[in-house]
C-alpha positions as CSV (number, residue, x, y, z in Angstrom):
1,X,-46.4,-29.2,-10.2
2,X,-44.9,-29.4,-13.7
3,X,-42.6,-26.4,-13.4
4,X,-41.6,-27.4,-10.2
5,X,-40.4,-30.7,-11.7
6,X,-38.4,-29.3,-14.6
7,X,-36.4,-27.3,-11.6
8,X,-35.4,-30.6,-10.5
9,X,-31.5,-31.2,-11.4
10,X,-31.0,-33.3,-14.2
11,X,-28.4,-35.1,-11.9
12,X,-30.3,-35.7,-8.6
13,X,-33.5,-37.2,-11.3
14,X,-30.3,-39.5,-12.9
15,X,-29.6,-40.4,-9.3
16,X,-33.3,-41.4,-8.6
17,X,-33.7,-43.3,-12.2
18,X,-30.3,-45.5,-11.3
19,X,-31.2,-46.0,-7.7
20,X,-34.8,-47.3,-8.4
21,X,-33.2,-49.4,-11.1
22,X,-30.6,-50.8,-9.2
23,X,-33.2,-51.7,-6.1
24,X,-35.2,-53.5,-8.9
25,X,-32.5,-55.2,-10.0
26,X,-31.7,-56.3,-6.2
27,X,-35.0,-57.2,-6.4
28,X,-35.1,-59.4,-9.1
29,X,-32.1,-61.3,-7.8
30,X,-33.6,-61.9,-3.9
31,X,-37.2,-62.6,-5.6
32,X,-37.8,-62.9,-9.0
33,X,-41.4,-63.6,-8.9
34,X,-42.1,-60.8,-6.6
35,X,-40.5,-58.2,-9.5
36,X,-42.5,-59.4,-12.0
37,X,-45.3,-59.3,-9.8
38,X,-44.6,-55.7,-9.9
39,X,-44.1,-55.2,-13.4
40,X,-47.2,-56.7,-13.7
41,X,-49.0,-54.7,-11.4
42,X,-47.5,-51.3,-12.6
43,X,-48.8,-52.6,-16.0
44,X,-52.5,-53.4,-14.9
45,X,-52.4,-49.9,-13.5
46,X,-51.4,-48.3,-16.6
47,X,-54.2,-50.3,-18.5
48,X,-56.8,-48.9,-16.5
49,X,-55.7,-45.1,-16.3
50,X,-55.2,-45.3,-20.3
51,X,-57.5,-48.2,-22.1
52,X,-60.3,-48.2,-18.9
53,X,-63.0,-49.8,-20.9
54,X,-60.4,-52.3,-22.1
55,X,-59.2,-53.1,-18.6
56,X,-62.6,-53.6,-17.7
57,X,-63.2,-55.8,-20.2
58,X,-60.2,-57.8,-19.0
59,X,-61.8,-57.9,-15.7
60,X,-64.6,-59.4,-16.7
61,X,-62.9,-62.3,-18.7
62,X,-60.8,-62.8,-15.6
63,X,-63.9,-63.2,-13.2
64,X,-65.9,-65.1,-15.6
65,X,-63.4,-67.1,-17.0
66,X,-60.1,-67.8,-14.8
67,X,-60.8,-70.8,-12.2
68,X,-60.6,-69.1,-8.9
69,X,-58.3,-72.0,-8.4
70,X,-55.5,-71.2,-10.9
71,X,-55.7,-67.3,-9.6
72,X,-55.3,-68.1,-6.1
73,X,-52.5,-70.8,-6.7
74,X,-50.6,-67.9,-8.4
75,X,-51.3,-64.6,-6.2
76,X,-50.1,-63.6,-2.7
77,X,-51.3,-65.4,-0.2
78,X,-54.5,-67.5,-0.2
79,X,-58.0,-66.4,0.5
80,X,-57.5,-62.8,2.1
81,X,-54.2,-62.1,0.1
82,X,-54.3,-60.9,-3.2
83,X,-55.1,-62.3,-6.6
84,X,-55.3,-61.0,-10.0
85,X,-58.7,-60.2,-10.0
86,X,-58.2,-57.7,-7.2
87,X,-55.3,-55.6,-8.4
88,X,-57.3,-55.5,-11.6
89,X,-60.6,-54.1,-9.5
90,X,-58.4,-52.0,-7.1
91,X,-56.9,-50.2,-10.3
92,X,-60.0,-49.8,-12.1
93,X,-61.8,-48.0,-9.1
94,X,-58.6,-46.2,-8.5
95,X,-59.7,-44.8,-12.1
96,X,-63.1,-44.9,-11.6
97,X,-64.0,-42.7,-8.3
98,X,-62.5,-39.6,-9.0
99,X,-63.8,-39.5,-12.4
100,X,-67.4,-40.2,-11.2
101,X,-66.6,-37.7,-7.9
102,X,-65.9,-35.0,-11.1
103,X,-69.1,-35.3,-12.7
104,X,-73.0,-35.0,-11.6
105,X,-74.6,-39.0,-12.2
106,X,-78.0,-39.0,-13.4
107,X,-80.2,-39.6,-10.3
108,X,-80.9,-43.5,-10.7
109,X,-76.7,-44.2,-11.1
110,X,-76.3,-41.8,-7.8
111,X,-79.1,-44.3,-5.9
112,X,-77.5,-47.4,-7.2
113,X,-73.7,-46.3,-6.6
114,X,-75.0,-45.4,-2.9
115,X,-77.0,-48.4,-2.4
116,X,-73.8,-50.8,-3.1
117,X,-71.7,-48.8,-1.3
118,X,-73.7,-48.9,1.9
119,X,-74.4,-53.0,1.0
120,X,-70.0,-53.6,0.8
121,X,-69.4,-50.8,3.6
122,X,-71.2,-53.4,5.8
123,X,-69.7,-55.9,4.5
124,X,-66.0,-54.5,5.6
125,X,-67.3,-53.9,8.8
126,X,-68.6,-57.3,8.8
127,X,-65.2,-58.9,7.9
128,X,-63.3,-56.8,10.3
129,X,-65.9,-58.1,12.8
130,X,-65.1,-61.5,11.9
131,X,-61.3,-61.0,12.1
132,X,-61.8,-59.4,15.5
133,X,-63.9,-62.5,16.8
134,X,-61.5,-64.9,15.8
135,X,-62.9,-65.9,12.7
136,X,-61.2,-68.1,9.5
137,X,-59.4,-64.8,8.3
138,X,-59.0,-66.9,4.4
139,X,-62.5,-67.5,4.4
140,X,-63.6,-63.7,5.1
141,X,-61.4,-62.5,2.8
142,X,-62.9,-64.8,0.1
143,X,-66.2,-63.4,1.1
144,X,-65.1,-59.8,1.0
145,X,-63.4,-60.4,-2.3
146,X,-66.7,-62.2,-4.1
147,X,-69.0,-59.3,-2.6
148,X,-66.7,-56.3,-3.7
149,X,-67.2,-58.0,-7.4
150,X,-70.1,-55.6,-7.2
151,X,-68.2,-52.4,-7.2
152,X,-67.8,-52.7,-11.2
153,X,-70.6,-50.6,-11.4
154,X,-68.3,-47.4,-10.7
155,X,-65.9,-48.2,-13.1
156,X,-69.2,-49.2,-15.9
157,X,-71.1,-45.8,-15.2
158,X,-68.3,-43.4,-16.7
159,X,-67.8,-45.5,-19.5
160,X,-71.6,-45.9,-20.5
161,X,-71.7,-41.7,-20.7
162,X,-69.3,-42.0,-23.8
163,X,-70.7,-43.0,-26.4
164,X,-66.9,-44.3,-28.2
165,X,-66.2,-45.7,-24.8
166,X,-69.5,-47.2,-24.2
167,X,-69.3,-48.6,-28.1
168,X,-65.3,-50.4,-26.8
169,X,-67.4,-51.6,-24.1
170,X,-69.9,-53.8,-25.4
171,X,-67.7,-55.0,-28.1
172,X,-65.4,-56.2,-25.0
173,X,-68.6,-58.1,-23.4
174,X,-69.1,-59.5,-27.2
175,X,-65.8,-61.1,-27.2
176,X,-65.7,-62.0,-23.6
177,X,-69.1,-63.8,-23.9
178,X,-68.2,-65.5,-26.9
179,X,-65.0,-66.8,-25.0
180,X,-67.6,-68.0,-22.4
181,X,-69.3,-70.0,-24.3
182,X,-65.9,-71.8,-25.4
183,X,-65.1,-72.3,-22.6
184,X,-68.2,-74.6,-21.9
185,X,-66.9,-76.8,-24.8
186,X,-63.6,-76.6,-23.3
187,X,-64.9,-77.9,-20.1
188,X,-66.7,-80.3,-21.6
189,X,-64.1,-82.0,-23.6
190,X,-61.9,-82.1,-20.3
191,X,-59.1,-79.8,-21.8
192,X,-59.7,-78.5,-18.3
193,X,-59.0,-80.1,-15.7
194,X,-61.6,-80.7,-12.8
195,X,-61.2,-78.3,-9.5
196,X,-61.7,-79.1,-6.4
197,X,-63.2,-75.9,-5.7
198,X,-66.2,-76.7,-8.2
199,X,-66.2,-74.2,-10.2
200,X,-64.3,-75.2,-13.2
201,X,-64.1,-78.3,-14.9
202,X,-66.4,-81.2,-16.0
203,X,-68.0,-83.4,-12.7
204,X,-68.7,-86.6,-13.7
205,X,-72.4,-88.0,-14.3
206,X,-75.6,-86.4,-14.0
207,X,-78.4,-87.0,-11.6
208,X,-81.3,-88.6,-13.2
209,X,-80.4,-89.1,-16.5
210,X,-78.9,-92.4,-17.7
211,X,-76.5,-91.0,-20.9
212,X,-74.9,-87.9,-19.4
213,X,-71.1,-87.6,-19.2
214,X,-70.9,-84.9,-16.9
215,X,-72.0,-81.7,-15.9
216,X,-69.8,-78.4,-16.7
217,X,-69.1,-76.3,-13.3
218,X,-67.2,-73.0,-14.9
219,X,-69.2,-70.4,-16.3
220,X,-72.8,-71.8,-14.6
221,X,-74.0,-68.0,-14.1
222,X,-72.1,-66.2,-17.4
223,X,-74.0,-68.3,-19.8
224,X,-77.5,-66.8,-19.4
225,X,-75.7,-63.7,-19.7
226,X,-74.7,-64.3,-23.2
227,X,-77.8,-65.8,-24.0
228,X,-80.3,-63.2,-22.7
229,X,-78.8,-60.2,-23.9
230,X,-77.8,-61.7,-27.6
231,X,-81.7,-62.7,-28.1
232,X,-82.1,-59.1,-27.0
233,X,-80.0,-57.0,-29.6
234,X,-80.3,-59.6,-32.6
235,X,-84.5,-59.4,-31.9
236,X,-84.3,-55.7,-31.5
237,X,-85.0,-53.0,-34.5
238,X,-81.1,-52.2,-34.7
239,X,-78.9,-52.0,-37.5
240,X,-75.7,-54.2,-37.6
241,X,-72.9,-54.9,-40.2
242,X,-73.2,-58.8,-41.1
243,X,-70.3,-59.5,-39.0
244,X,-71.8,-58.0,-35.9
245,X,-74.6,-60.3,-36.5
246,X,-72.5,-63.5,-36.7
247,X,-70.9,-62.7,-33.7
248,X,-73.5,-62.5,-32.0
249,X,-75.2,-65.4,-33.2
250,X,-71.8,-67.5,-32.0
251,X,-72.7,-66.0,-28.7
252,X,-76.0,-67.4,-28.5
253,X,-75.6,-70.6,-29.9
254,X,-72.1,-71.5,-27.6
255,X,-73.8,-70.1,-24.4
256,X,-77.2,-72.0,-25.2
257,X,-75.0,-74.9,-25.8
258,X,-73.1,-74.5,-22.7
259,X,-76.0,-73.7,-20.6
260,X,-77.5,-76.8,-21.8
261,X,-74.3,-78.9,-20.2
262,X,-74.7,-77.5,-17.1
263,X,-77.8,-79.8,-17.2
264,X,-79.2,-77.4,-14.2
265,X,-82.7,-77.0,-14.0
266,X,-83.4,-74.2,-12.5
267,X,-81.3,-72.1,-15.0
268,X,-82.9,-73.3,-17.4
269,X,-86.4,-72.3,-16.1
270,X,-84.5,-69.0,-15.6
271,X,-83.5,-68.4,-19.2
272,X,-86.8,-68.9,-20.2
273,X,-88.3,-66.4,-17.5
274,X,-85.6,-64.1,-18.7
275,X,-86.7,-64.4,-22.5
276,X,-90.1,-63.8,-21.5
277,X,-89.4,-60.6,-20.1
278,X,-87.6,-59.7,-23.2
279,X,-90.7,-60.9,-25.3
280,X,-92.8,-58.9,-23.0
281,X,-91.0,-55.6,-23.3
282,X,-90.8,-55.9,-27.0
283,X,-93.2,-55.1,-29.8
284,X,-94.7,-57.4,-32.3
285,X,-92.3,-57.3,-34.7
286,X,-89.6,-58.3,-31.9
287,X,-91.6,-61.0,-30.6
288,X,-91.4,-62.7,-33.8
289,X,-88.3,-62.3,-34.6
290,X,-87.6,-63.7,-31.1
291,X,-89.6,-66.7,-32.5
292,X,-87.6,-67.2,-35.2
293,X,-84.3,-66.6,-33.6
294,X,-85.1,-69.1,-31.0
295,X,-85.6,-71.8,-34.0
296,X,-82.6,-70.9,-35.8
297,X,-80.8,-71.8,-32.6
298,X,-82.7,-75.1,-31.9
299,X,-81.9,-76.0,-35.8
300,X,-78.0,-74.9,-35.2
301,X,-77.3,-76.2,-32.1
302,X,-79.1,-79.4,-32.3
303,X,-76.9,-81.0,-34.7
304,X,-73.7,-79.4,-33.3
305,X,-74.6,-81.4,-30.1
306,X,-75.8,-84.6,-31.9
307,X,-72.0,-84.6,-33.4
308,X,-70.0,-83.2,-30.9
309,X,-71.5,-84.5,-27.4
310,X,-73.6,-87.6,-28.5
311,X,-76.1,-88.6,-25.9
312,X,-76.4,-84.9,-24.8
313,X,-79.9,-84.2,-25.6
314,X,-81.4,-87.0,-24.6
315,X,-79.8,-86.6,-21.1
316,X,-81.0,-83.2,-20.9
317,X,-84.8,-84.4,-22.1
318,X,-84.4,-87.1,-18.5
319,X,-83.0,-84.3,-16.9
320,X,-85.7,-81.8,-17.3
321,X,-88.5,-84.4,-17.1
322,X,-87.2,-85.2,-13.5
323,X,-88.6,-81.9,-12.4
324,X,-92.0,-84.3,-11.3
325,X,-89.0,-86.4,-9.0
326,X,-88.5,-83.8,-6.6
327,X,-89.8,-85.6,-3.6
328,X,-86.9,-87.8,-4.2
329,X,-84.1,-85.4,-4.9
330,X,-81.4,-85.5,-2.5
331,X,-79.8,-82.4,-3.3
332,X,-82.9,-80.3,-3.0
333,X,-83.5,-82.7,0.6
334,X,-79.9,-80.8,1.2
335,X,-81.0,-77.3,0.2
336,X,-83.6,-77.3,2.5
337,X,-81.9,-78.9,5.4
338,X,-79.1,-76.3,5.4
339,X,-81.7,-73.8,4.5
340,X,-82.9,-74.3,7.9
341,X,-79.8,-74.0,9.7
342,X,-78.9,-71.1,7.9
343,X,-82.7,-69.5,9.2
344,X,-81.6,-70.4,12.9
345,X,-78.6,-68.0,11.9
346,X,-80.6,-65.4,10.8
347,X,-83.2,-65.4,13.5
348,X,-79.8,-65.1,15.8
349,X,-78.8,-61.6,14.4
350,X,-81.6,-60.6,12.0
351,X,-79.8,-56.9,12.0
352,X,-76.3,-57.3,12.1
353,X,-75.8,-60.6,10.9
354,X,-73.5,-63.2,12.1
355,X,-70.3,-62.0,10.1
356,X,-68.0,-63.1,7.3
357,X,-66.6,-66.6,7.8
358,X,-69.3,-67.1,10.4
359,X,-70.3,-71.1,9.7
360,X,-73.3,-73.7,10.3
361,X,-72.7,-77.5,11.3
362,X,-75.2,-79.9,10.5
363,X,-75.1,-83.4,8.6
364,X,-76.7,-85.7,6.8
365,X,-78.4,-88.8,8.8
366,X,-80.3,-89.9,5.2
367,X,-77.2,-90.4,3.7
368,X,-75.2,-91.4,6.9
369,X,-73.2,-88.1,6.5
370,X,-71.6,-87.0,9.3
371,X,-71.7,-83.3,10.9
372,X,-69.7,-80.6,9.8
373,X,-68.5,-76.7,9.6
374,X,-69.9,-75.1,6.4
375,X,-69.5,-71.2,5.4
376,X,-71.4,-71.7,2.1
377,X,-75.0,-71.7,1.6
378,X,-76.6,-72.4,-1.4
379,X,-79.6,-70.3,-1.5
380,X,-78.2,-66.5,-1.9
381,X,-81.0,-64.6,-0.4
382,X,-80.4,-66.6,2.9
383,X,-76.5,-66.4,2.7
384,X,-76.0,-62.7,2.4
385,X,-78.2,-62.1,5.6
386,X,-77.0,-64.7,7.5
387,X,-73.4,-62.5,7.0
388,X,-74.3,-59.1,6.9
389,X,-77.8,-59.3,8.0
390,X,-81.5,-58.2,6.6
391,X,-80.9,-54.4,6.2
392,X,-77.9,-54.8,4.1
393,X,-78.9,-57.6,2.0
394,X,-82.3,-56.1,1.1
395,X,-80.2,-52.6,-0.1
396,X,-78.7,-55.2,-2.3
397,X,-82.0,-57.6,-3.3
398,X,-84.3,-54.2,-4.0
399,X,-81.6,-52.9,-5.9
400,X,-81.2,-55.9,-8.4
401,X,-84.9,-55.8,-8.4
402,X,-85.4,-52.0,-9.4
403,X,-82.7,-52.7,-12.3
404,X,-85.1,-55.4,-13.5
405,X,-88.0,-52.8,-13.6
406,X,-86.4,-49.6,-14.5
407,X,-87.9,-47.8,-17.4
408,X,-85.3,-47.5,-20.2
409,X,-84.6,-44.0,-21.1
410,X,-84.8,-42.4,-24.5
411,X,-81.1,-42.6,-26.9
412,X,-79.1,-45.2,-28.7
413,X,-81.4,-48.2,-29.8
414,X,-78.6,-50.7,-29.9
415,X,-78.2,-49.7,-26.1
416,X,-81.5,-50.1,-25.1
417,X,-81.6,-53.3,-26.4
418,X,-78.4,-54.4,-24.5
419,X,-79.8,-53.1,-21.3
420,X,-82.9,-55.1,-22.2
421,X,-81.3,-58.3,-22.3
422,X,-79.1,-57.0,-19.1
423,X,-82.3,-57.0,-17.2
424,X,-83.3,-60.2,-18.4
425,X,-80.0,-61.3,-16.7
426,X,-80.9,-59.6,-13.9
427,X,-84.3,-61.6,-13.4
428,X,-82.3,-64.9,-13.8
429,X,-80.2,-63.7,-11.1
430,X,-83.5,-63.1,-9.1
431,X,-84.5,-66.6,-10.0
432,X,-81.8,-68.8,-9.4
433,X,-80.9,-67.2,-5.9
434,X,-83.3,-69.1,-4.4
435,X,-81.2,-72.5,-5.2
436,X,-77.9,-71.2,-6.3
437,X,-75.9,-68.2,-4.4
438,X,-75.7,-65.7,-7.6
439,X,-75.4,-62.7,-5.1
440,X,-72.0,-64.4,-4.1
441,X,-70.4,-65.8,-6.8
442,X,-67.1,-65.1,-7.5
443,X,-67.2,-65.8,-11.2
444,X,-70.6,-63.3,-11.3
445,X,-70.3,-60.3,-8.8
446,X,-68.2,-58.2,-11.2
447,X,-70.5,-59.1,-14.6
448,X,-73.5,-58.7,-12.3
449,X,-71.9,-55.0,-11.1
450,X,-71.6,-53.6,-14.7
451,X,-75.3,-55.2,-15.5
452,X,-76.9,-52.7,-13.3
453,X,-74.7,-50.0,-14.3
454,X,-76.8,-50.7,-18.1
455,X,-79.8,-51.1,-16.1
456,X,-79.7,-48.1,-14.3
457,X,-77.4,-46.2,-16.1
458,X,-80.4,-43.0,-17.3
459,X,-78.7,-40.3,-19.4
460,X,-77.2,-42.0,-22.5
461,X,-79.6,-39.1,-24.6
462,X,-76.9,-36.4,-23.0
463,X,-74.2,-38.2,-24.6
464,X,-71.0,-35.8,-26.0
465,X,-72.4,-32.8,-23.8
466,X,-69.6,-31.1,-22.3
467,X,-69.1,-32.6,-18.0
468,X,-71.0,-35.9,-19.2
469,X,-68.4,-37.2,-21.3
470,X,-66.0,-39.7,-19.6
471,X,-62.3,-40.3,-21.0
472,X,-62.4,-43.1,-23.3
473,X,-59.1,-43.0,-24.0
474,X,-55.8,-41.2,-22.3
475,X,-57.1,-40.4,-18.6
């Protein structure tokens, strides 16, 4: 192909370089927005054929980070067109599958990148369905979108067989997670605006509690990350330069402190479970430092809030006690009424499911609430087979579950204790399903995908052996 296009003549690839330049510039005079658009795009592109583990880093600040709001007011279209998030996916994977096609996976990553490609081939099929049928074609595209999140774990598998690529990686997810936890505080101090959408912002007051300002919306399922798998590498038996360890000590103490606004119960019981798991897996030696580190949080974070956020502590102490006021609790009187129409759903088309978009209409008599159409559901395990029914949605739920319980294979300790506090993030995904819809979360399907890539990722002993080396730099 290259000698054939040095035979080109040097006047007909003139010709070709002035017409493209001059359709651009037509371009850019018709519709500015839609030229830089492509600019944009051609640049994204670029990114992830030359930097891949730093577009994926991007990615995942984008998802985790960016209110869905602000990326759909500025892409093409509105729920089934195009935001940033998915030219950044679309290029990734573009990357990503032929270099994986190349090269023989380890048999865990084979299972797993077959698993959630049968779980989002359904779910096409599913959306197409629901376009077919007459359904909300925004709202099956949003669906589509959220669930393909999940696909990161064929652009995180190559990486994670490079050892230099795999080391850009995590250092991306350090930053990323740091900027997480910022964002909390910026939430908190309303230098964000509230969206309507819910998940961004700070929403005034806090059930139960008579000193709360507000609970923070953005980054509800990121924070645990942070959390989880910075208790995991500073407890571990690895050696880091004093900066590392700072760094990573700023993630945990701004994630605990933005998990803490949240003021969400169940995540917190979550976190804990998760920390178990890591206390469990460890040795002695871990658990205490896990002790210790724990403390050192409590003494840092304390007085941070006490300064910062006054009355923040004591809310969350009437928050948590309210646990014992459940019988009371409208929202979890909610949970379960919509629980139960999403069950009638189910029982419907336990196989096949009832589609993207496909909606329940109930209402509220308690509360004097009025019937109405609702797509969402808050309990996860419910909501993905109410759309794409019981088969898929266990391929999904037993795979998030094996990554949880998968031995961790012999290599790099810094690694294994990264993976460790991945499947800590993975239980808390388990966990929080049954009240909060982690399996379709936009701002979580894409940090969730490259979480079981380090959970199920098995070869990292074979890296810098010839075929199982991935580019890390210049594809």
């Amino acid at each position: 192909m290259t000698a054939a296009l040095t035979r080109v003549p040097q006047w007909l690839a003139l010709g070709a370089t002035c017409a493209a330049a001059l359709v651009f510039a037509a371009v850019i005079a018709v519709q500015p927005l839609l030229a830089v658009g492509a600019v944009a795009a051609a640049g994204i592109f670029a990114l992830a054929f030359l930097r891949p583990a730093a577009h994926l880093t991007a990615l995942l600040f984008v998802t985790a980070v960016v209110p869905y709001g602000i990326q759909n007011r500025y892409g093409f279209g509105s729920g089934a067109g195009l935001i940033l998030s998915d030219v950044m996916l679309a290029a990734a994977l573009l990357w990503a599958v032929p270099v994986v096609a190349q090269r023989r996976l380890d048999r865990r990553s084979a299972y797993a990148v077959t698993a959630i490609a049968a779980m989002l081939a359904v779910a096409t099929l599913q959306a197409f369905r629901s376009w077919y049928m007459g359904g909300d074609l925004s709202q099956s595209g949003y669906e589509l979108r959220v669930l393909a999140g999940w696909a990161t774990i064929v652009v995180a598998l190559p990486l994670l067989q490079d050892r230099a690529a795999r080391a850009r990686l995590f250092a991306g997810m350090l930053v990323v997670g740091i900027l997480v936890g910022l964002y909390g505080l910026i939430q908190y101090f309303e230098l964000l605006g509230y969206y309507a959408e819910g998940d961004a912002g700070l929403r005034e007051g806090v059930r139960f509690t008579s000193s709360g300002k507000g609970q923070i919306q953005g980054g509800l399922f990121a924070f645990p990350v942070g959390v989880l798998i910075g208790f995991a590498v500073l407890t571990a038996n690895v050696a880091l330069p004093r900066a590392a360890k700072a760094a990573l000590m700023a993630l945990v103490v701004l994630n605990a402190i933005g998990l803490l606004l949240t003021y969400e119960r169940t995540f917190w019981i979550a976190v804990v479970a998760g920390l178990g798991l890591i206390a469990l897996r460890a040795g002695l030696v871990q658990r205490l430092r896990l002790a210790v580190l724990l403390t050192s949080v409590v003494l840092i974070a304390a007085p941070v809030l006490a300064t910062v956020a006054p009355g923040a502590l004591s809310a969350a102490a009437e928050r948590a006690l309210s646990l014992n006021q459940y019988g009371s609790d409208n929202s979890i009187r909610y949970r379960l009424q919509e629980g139960r129409h999403v069950a009638d759903k189910i029982q419907e088309h336990p196989l096949i499911g009832s589609g993207l978009a496909d909606q329940i209409f109930f209402g509220l008599p308690w509360l004097q609430t009025p019937p109405s159409a609702q797509s969402f559901a808050h309990n996860g395990y419910l909501w993905l087979a109410w759309k794409i029914g019981i088969p898929a949605a266990l391929i999904l739920f037993l795979t998030v579950a094996w990554a949880v319980v998968a031995r961790p294979p012999p290599g790099d300790p810094l690694f294994r204790a990264v993976r460790l506090g991945a499947q800590a993030s993975m239980l808390v995904m388990l966990v929080v399903s049954v009240t909060f819809p982690s399996f379709s979360a936009l701002h979580i399907t894409a940090v969730a995908g490259v979480l079981l890539a380090l959970c199920l990722y098995g070869s990292p002993a074979r890296d810098g052996r010839g075929a199982t080396r991935a580019p890390s730099g210049p594809a």
